[in-house]
N, C-alpha and C positions, 0 to 999 in steps of 0.2 A: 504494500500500500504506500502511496506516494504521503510524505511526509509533509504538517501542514507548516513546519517551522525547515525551510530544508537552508541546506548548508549553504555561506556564503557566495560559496563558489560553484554551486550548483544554479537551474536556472527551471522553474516547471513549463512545460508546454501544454497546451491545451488545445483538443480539438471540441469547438463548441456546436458542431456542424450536427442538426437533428435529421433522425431516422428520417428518410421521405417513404412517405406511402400516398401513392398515385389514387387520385379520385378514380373509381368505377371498379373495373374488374382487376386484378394484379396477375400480369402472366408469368414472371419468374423476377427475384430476389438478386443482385449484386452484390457481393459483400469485401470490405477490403479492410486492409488496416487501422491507418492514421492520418487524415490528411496533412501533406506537408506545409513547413511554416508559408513557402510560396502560394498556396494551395487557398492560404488562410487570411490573405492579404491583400486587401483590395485599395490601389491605390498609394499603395507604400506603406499601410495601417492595416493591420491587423482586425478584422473585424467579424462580429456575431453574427452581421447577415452574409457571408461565404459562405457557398457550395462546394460541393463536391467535384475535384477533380479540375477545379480553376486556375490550377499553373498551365499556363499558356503552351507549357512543353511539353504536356502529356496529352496523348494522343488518343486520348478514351472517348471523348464525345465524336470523334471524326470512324472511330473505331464503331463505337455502337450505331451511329445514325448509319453509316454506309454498311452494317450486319442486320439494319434492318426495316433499309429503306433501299438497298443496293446502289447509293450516293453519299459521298464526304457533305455532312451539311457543317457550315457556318453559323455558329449560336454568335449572337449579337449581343447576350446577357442572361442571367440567371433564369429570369421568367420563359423565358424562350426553351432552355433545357428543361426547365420545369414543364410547360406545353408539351414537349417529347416526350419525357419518362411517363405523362398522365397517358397521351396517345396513345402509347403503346403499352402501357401496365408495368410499369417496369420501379421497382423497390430498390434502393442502395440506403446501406447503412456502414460504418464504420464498428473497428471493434473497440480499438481506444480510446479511451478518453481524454487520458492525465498520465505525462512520465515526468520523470524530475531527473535532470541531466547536468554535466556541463557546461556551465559558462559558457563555452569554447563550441559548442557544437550549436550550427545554426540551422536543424534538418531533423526530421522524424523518419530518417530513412528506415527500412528494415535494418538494417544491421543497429542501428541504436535505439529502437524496439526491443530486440531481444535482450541487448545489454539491459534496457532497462529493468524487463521480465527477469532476467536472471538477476539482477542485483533487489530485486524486491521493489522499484521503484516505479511502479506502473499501474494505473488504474483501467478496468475496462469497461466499458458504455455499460448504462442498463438502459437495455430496448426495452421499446414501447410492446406493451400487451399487442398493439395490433402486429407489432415487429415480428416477434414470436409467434404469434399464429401464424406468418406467412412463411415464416425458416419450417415452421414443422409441418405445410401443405402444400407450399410451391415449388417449385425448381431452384436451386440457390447453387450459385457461380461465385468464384473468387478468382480474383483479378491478379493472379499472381501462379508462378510454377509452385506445385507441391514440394515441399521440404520439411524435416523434421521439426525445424523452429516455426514454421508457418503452421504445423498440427498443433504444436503446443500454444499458441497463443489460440487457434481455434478453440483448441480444448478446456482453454482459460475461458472465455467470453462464453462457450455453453454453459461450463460449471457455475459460471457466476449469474448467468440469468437465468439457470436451472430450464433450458431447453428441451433437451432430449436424457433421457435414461445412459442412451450409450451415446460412441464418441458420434459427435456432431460430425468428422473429416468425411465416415460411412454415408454422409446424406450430401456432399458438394459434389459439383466438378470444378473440377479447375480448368484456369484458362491461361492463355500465356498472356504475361506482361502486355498495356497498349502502351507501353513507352518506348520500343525499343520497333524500328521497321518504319514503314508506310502502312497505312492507314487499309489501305485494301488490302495486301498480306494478311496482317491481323485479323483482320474480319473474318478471311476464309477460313483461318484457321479456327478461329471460337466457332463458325459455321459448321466446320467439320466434326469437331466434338463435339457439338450440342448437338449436332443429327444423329452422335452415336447415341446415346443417353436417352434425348426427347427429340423423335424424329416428328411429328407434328406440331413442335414447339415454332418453328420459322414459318411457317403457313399462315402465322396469324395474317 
């Protein structure tokens, strides 16, 4: 648990970014870490009303709209992605909430995730009741390659919102990074693996 007096030299980050759940029908759940400090930052400032997935370098929204619209769209601002994810049913939440780091470190990368998880210095979101019904009835994706430290932090965020019985990793798929490629690479790839899994899931 992130400590509420932490050391000088230590610094907390916070991700204050709420569950989104898409007005109407939900067709399947994205789930990721932590939004980065860039991520969290609108304007040079840090601020409560950021989205998800808002550093301009990551390639999630150009990933998801062209996986499922078969075109790279252009969001022009928050409300605009917010339009999409309702259109299409589509749920993202984060799993962290709160680490306590470093001075010196200015990123909520995964690698200083885990450090934080391993050093005890890490809080994780408590989803929303509606959150929770939809991890334990829909499709739920993670935006990242599977790896041992990526199960355990999963396995953190179930145990703590008392989800599932067993481990929550049995109910994902994974997907590869959208930061890393072009934008339609990536796409066909989460394409491909979501047809193995949920083959009339892209028909919507």
């Amino acid at each position: 648990m992130v400590s509420s007096l932490k050391n000088k030299n230590t610094k907390i980050l916070k991700d204050p970014i709420l569950d989104f759940l898409p007005r109407g029908e939900t067709n399947f759940v994205i789930l990721g870490t932590m939004a980065s400090y860039v991520a969290r930052e609108i304007d040079g400032t840090v601020n409560n009303n950021s989205f998800y997935y808002h550093d301009g370098r990551n390639r999630f929204w150009g990933v998801l709209s062209y996986l499922l619209t078969g075109k790279e769209i252009s969001f022009r601002s928050i409300s605009e992605k917010k339009d999409f994810l309702n259109k299409y049913g589509v749920a993202l939440a984060n799993l962290v909430s709160t680490i306590e780091v470093d001075s010196a470190v200015g990123t909520s990368s995964d690698r200083v995730l885990f450090k934080a998880f391993g050093d005890g210095k890490l809080e994780f979101k408590k989803a929303s009741p509606e959150m929770i019904s939809l991890i334990r009835q829909k499709p739920v994706f993670f935006t990242c390659y599977r790896k041992p430290k990526i199960d355990t932090l999963l396995d953190g965020y179930n145990e703590f919102n008392k989800i599932f019985d067993e481990r929550i990793v049995n109910r994902i798929t994974f997907l590869h990074s959208p930061t890393r490629r072009g934008h339609q690479h990536i796409a066909e790839k989460w394409r491909d693996i979501i047809r193995m899994s949920y083959p009339s899931l892209l028909g919507l």
